[in-house]
N, C-alpha and C positions, 0 to 999 in steps of 0.2 A: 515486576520490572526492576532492575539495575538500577543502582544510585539513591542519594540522596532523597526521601521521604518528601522531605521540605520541598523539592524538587515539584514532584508530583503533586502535590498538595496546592503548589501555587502557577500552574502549570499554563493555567488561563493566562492570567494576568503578567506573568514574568516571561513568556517566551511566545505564545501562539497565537493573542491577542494582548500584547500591552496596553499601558493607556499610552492614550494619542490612534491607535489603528484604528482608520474607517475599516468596520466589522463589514458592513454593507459590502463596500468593494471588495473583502478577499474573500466574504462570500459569493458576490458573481464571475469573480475572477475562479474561484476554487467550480463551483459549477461549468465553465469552459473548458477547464483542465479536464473533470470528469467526463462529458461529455467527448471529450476529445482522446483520452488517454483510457479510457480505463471503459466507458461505457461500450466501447466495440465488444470488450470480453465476455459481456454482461451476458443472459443466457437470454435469447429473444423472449419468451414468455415471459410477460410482465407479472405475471399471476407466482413466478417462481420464489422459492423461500429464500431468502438472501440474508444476511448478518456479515457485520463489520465488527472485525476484533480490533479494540481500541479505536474507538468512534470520536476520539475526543468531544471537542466541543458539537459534533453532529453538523458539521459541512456535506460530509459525503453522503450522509443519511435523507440530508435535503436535496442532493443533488439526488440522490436517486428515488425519492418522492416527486422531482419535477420531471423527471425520465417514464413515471410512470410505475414504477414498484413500490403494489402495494400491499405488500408482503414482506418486506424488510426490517429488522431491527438489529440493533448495538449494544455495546457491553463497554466502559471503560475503567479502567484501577483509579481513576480520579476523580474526587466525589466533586472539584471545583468544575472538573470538565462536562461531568455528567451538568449537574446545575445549571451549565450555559445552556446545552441543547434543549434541559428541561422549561427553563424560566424565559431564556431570550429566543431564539426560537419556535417555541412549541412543540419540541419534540414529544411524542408518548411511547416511543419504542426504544429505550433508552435505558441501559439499564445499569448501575454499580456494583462493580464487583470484581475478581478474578477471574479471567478470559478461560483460563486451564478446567478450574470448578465448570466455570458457564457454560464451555463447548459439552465437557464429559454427561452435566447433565443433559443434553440433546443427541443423545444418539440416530444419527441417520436421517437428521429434521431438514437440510439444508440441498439447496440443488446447486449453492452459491457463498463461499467464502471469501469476505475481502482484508486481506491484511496491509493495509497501504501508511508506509511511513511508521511502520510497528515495529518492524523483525530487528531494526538494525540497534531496540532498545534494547533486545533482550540478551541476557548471559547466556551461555552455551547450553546447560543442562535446561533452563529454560524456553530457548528457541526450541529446542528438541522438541520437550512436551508440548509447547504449543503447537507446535506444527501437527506432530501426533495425535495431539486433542482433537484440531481444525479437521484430520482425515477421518477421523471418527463420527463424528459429526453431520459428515456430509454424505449424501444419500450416492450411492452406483450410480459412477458417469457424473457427480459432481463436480464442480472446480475451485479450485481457490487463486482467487489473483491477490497477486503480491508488487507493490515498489517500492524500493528501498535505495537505498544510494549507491551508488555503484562505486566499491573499491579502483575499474579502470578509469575514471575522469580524470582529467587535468585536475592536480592539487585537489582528488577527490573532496570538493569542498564540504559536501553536505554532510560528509561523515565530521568534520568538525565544526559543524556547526550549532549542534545543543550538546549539551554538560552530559544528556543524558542519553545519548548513543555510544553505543561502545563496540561496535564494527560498520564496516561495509560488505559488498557482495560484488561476488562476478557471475557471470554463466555457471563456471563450475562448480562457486562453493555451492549455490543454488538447486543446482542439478544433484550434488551432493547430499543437500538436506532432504531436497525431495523423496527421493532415496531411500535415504535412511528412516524416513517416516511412511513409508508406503504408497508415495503419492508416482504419479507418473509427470515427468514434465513433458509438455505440449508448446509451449513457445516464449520467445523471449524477444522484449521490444526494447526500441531505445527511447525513450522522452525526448523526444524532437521539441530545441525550444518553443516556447507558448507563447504566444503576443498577439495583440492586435493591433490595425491598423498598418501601417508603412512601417517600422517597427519592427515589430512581428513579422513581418514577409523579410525585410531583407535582414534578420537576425537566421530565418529559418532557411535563407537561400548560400548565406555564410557559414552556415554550419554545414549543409549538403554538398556545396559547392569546393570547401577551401579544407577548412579546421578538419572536416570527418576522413576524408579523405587522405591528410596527411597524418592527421594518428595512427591512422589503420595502413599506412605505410611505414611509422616509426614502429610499429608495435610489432609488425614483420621482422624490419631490420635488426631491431635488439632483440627481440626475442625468438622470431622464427616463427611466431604465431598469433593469429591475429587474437586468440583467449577469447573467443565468442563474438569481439567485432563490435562490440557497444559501450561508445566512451561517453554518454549523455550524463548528467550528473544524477539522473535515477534512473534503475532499470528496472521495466515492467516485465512479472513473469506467470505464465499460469502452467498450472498442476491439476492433476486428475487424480479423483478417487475412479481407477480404470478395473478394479480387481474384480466386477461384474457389472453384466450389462447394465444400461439404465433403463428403467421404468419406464422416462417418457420419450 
């Protein structure tokens, strides 16, 4: 990955769980999201082989051990992030290292690749490979889900919001990478806010209602075209290894 080492190294503690974060809460908070966002994609067979590139500290890895997949494991370039999953958590499917090395050594092992809040870390020549690696990897009729920040937001916020991102994404550049690494794209979502309670309901009926609606009117006007139509500040996308049929 891009950036500063120190960065990476201290990755836990300096940005994804500082001190002071109830862990607790943005662990059930982060299991709502997956549930909600990401687990529709998931491949119904619970028995399917699954892996998360850059698992950090293993939120997503517990969300989808309480979904049911017990089949699953991770890989992350940081040894403090692996450490949480391993120590605080309990994780045992967890593993340190280079994602690139890690996919190349499993050729065609996966029915399932998640890259979520990954891609928008890496340098160019790097997204490539990994992307490349991730299609290698994964068995005929595989897929990889990806989200990442989406370049159309308002004040694309989340792309500046760690040190250590260094782009955003649309549909196209997306549909572009896929592309160019083999993979076939199959659909693209928007991260519809997340909340609960009263909250949450009329956050997610102001974004449907009012704000989405007139983005996707300005984005007309100035530009002619709505550019895929998803201004949420992450957009979720999945890809297929489509190049033969699948096995199951």
């Amino acid at each position: 990955m891009s950036g500063d080492t120190d960065l990476y190294r201290r990755y836990t503690t300096t940005t994804a769980l500082p001190p002071g974060t109830d862990a607790d809460a943005v662990l059930a908070w982060s299991r709502r999201y997956f549930a909600a966002h990401v687990a529709p994609h998931l491949p119904p067979d619970r028995s399917a082989a699954v892996a998360e590139i850059g698992c950090g500290w293993g939120r997503n890895l517990a969300a989808l051990a309480a979904a049911g997949y017990a089949n699953a494991e991770g890989v992350d370039a940081s040894a403090e992030q692996v450490a949480h999953a391993r120590d605080v958590l309990r994780l045992t499917n967890v593993a340190h290292g280079d994602a690139v090395a890690w996919l190349e050594a499993r050729p065609g092992r996966y029915d399932c690749l998640l890259a979520l809040d990954v891609l928008e870390h890496l340098e160019t020549g790097a997204l490539v490979a990994t992307t490349r690696a991730a299609r290698a990897a994964l068995r005929p009729g595989g897929r990889l889900i990806v989200q990442a920040p989406n370049a159309l937001a308002p004040l694309t916020p989340l792309r500046h919001a760690d040190l250590t991102h260094v782009r955003a994404f649309t549909v196209g550049s997306l549909t572009q990478l896929f592309r160019a690494t083999g993979l076939t794209p199959r659909l693209f979502r928007e991260a519809a806010p997340h909340g609960r309670g009263l909250a949450g309901v009329t956050r997610r009926l102001l974004w449907k209602g009012a704000l989405r609606p007139l983005l996707h009117a300005w984005m007309l006007a100035a530009n002619g075209d709505a550019m895929g139509g998803i201004y949420t500040a992450n957009v979720i996308a999945v890809a297929e290894r489509a190049d033969e049929l699948s096995p199951r």
